[in-house]
C-alpha positions as CSV (number, residue, x, y, z in Angstrom):
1,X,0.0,0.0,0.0
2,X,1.5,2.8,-1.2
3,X,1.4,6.3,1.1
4,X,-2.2,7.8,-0.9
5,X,-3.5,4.7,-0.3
6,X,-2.7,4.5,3.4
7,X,-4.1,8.0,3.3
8,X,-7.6,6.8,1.8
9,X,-7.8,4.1,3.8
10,X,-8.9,5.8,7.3
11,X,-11.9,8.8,8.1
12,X,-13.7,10.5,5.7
13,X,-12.8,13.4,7.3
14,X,-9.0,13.0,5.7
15,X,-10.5,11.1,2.4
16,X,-11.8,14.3,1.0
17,X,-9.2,16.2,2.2
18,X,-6.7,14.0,-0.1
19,X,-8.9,13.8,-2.6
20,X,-8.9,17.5,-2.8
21,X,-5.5,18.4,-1.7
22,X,-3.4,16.1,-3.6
23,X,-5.4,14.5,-6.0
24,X,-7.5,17.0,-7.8
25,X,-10.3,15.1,-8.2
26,X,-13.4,16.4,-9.7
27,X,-15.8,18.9,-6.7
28,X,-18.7,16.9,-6.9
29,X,-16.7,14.0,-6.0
30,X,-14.3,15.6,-3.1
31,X,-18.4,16.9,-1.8
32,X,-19.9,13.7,-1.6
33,X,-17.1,12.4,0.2
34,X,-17.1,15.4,2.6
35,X,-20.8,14.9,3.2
36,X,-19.7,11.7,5.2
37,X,-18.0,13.2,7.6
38,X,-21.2,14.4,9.5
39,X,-22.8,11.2,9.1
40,X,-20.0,8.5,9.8
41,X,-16.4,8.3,11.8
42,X,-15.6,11.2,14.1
43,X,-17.7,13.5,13.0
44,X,-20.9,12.4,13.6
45,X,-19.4,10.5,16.8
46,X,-18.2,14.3,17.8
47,X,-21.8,15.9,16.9
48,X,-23.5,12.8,19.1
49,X,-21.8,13.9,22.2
50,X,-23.2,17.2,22.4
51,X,-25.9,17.8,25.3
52,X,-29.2,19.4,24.5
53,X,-28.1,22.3,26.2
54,X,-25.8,23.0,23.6
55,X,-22.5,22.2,25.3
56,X,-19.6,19.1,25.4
57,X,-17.9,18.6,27.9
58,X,-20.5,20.6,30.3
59,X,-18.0,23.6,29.3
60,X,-17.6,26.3,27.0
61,X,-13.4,26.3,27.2
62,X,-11.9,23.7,29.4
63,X,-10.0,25.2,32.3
64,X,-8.0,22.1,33.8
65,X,-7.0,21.0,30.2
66,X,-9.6,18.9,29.1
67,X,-10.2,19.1,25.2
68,X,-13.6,18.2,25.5
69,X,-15.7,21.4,25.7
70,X,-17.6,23.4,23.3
71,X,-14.6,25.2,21.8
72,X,-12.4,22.2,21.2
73,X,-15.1,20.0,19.7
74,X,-16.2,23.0,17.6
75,X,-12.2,23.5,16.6
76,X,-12.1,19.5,15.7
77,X,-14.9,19.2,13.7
78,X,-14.3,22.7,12.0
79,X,-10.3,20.7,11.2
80,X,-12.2,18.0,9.9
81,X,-14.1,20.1,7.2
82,X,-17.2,19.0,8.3
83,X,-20.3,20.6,5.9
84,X,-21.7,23.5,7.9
85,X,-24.5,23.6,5.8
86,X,-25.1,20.1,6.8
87,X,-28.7,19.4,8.5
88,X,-27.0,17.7,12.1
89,X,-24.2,20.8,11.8
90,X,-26.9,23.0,11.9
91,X,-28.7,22.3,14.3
92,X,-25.4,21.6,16.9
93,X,-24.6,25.2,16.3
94,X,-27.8,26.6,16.7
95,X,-27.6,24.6,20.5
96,X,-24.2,26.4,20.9
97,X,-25.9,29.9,19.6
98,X,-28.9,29.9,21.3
99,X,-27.6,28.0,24.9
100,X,-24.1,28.7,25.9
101,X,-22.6,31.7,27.3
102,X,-19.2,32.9,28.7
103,X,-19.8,32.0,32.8
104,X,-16.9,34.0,33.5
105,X,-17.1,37.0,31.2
106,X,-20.6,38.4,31.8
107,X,-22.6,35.1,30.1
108,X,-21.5,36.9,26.8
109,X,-23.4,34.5,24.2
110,X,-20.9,32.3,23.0
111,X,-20.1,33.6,19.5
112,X,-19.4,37.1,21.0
113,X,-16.3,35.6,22.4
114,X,-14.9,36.4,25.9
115,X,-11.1,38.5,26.4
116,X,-8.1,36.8,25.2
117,X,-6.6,37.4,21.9
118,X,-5.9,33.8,21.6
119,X,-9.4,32.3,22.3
120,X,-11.7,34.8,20.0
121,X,-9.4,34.8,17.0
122,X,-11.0,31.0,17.4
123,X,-13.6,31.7,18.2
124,X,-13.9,34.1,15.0
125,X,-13.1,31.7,12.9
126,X,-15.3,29.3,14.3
127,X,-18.2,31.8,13.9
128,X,-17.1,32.2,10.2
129,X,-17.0,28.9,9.1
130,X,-20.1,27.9,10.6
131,X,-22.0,31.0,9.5
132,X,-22.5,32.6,12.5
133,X,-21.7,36.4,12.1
134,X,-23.4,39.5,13.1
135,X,-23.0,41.2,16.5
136,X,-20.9,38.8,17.6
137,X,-18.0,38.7,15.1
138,X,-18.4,42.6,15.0
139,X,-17.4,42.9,18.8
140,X,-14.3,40.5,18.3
141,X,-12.9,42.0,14.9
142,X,-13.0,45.3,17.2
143,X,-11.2,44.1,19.9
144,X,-8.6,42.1,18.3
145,X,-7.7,45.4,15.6
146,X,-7.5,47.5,19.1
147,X,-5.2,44.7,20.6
148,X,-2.6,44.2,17.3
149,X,0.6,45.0,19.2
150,X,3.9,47.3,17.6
151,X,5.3,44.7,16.0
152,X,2.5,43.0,14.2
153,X,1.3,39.7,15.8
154,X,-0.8,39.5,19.5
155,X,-0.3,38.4,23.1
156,X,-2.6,36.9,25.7
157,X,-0.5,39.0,28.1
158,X,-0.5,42.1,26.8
159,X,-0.1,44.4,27.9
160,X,2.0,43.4,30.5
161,X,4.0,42.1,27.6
162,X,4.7,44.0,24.5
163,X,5.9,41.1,22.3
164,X,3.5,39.0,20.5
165,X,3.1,35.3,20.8
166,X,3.6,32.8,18.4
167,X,0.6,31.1,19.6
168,X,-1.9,33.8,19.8
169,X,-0.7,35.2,16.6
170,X,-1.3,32.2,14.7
171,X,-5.3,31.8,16.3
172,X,-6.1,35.2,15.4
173,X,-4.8,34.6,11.8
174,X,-7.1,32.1,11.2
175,X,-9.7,33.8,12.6
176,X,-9.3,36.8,10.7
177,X,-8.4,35.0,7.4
178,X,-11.7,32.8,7.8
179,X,-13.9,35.6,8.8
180,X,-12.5,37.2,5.6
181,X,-13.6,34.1,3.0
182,X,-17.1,34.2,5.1
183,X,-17.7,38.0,5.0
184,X,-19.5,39.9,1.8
185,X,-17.9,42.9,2.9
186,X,-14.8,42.2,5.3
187,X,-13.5,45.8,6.1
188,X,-9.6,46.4,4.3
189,X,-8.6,47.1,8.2
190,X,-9.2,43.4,8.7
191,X,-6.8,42.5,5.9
192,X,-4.3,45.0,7.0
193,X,-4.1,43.6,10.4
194,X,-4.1,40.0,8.9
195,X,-1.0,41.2,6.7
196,X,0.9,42.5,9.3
197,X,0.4,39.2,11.3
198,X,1.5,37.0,8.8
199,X,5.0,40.1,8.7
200,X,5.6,39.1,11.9
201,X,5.8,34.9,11.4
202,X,7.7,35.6,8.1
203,X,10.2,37.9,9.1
204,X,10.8,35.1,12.0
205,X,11.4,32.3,9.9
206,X,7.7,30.7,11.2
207,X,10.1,29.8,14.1
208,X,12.8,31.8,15.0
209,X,13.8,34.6,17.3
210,X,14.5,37.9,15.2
211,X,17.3,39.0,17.0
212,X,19.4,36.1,17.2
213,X,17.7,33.8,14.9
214,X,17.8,30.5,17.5
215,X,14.5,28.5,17.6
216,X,11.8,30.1,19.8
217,X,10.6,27.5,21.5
218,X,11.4,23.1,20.8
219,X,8.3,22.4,20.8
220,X,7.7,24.6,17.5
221,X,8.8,21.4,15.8
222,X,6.5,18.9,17.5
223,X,4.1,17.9,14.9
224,X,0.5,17.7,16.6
225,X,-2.8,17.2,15.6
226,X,-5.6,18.8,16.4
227,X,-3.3,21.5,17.3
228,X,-5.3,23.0,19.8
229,X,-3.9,26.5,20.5
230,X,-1.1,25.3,20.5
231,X,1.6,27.0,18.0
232,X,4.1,24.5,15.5
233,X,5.6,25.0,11.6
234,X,3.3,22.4,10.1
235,X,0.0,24.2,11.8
236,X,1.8,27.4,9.8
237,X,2.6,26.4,6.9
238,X,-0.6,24.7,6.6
239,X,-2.3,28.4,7.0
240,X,0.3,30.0,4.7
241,X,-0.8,27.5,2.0
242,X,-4.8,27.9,2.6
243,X,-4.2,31.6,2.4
244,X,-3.7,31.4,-1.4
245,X,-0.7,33.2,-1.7
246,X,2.4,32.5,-3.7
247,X,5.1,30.9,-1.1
248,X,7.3,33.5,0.5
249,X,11.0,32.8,0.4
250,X,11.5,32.9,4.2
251,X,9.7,29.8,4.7
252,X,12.0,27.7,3.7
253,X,13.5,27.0,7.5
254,X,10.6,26.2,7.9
255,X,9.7,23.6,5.1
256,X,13.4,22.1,5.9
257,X,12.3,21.6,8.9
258,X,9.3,19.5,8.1
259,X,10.9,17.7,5.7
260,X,13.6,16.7,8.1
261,X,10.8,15.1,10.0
262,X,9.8,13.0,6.7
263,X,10.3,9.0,7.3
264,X,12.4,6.6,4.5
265,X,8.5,5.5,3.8
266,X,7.1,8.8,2.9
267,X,5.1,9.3,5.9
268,X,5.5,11.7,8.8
269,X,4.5,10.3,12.7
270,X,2.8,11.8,15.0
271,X,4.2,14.2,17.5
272,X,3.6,14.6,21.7
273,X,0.1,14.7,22.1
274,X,-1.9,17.1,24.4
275,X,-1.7,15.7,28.0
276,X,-5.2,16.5,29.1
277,X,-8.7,14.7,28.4
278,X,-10.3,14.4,24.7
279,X,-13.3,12.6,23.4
280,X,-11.1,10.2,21.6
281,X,-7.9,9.9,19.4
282,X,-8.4,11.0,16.0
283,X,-4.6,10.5,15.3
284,X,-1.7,8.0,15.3
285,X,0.1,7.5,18.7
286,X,3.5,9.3,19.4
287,X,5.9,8.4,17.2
288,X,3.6,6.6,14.9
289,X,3.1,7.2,11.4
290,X,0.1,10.0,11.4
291,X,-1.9,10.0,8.7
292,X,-3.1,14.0,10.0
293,X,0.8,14.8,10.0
294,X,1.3,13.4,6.6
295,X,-2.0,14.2,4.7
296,X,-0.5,18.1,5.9
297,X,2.8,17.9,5.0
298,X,2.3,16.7,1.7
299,X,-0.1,19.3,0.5
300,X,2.8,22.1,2.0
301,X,5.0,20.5,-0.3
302,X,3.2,20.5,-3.2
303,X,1.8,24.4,-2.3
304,X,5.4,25.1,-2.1
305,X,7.1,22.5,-5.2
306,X,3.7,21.8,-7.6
307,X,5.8,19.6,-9.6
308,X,6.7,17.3,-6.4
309,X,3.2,16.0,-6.3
């Protein structure tokens, strides 16, 4: 079995992603094959664990480290590609919507986010991709264009700190750059900031200290899926690539870097996963081969080399 077929033979959830990513195969074909993922494999095991009051987990965030609250199980299924439009995905959101709240932020409806940089640039994009925007997304694009620190990228701690965070610069990225495919009329302040943010990862390498140009942190190279908020190369050159744009020179580090982590069988493994409580595994074990890992890596290489796939 060759490494596409390995690929294909797992989740729908990564089917159509292969299908689509690396081998172009014809829409209606790559949607029929996403429509599964609501109905069969962890998606539909995800959407049956909701309560009817709209939560998982009996929480909106997770404060001990459990990934098994509203915003985590949103964040999976949203990395799965999972139809929004679909009837179940509907009606899960519309639980989440209409029944759960920020406890510790003034029961702020949950798609109005809550105060950290890090959490409503997710929670932006989650609103975007599952078409929930309005007053909500309004009050986050505000706060997170007010927060944009000097040198281009965010901080949970600011301002105490004045230097932006890998990690939180990376959430509010996606956020921003899905709120811009799901708005008509995304404001040019939005892509600005977005811009800016990407200045700051680039002019670091995706992984390296400015100044000095040593790595930032080890674990910037531990390949993990889902990703949580949790910053690494692959999670950024996998938003670099879904951006659209052309691949910027000073990636390369970066893409050296991942391919260093490329086994003589063509496959990546997967990296240390998150310590605390999930639903279930929806990857390989540490320091097996990971079909998430590898499905990635593969479609950064041929973003970055199109004649390499």
């Amino acid at each position: 079995m060759d490494v596409t077929e390995w690929l294909l033979d797992s989740d729908p959830s990564i089917r159509w992603q292969v299908m689509r990513d690396l081998l172009d195969q014809p829409a209606d074909m790559v949607a029929a094959e996403r429509s599964r993922v609501a109905t069969e494999g962890w998606g539909a095991r995800l959407l049956a664990l909701q309560a009817d009051d709209g939560y998982w987990g009996g929480d909106e965030y997770g404060m001990h480290g459990e990934r098994t609250s509203v915003t985590w199980t949103l964040h999976l299924l949203r990395r799965l590609g999972i139809e929004p439009d679909a009837p179940q995905v509907r009606a899960a959101v519309a639980r989440v919507r209409d029944g759960v709240t920020w406890r510790f932020w003034d029961s702020l409806p949950y798609f109005h986010g809550e105060v950290e940089p890090c959490i409503n640039g997710g929670v932006l994009a989650l609103g975007a991709y599952f078409g929930v925007l309005g007053a909500g997304s309004d009050r986050i694009i505000g706060r997170l264009l007010h927060e944009q620190l000097d040198d281009g990228g965010w901080n949970c701690d600011a301002p105490e700190s004045q230097r932006s965070s890998f990690d939180t610069t990376l959430c509010v990225l996606e956020g921003l750059l899905e709120y811009e495919r799901a708005a008509d009329d995304a404001p040019p302040e939005v892509t600005e900031a977005r811009r800016r943010g990407e200045e700051y990862l680039l002019e670091r390498s995706l992984f390296r200290r400015r100044s000095t140009g040593e790595i930032v942190l080890a674990r910037y190279a531990n390949l993990m899926f889902p990703p949580y908020w949790l910053y690494d190369v692959l999670r950024a050159l996998d938003y670099f690539r879904g951006a659209g744009d052309r691949p910027d020179p000073r990636i390369a580090d970066a893409v050296d870097l991942v391919l260093a982590e490329r086994a003589g069988d063509g496959r990546w493994a997967a990296g240390v996963p998150w310590h605390g409580e999930v639903h279930f595994a929806v990857d390989a074990p540490e320091g097996e081969p990971s079909r998430w890992n590898t499905l990635r890596a593969l479609r950064v290489l041929r973003w970055v080399d199109p004649s390499s796939g």
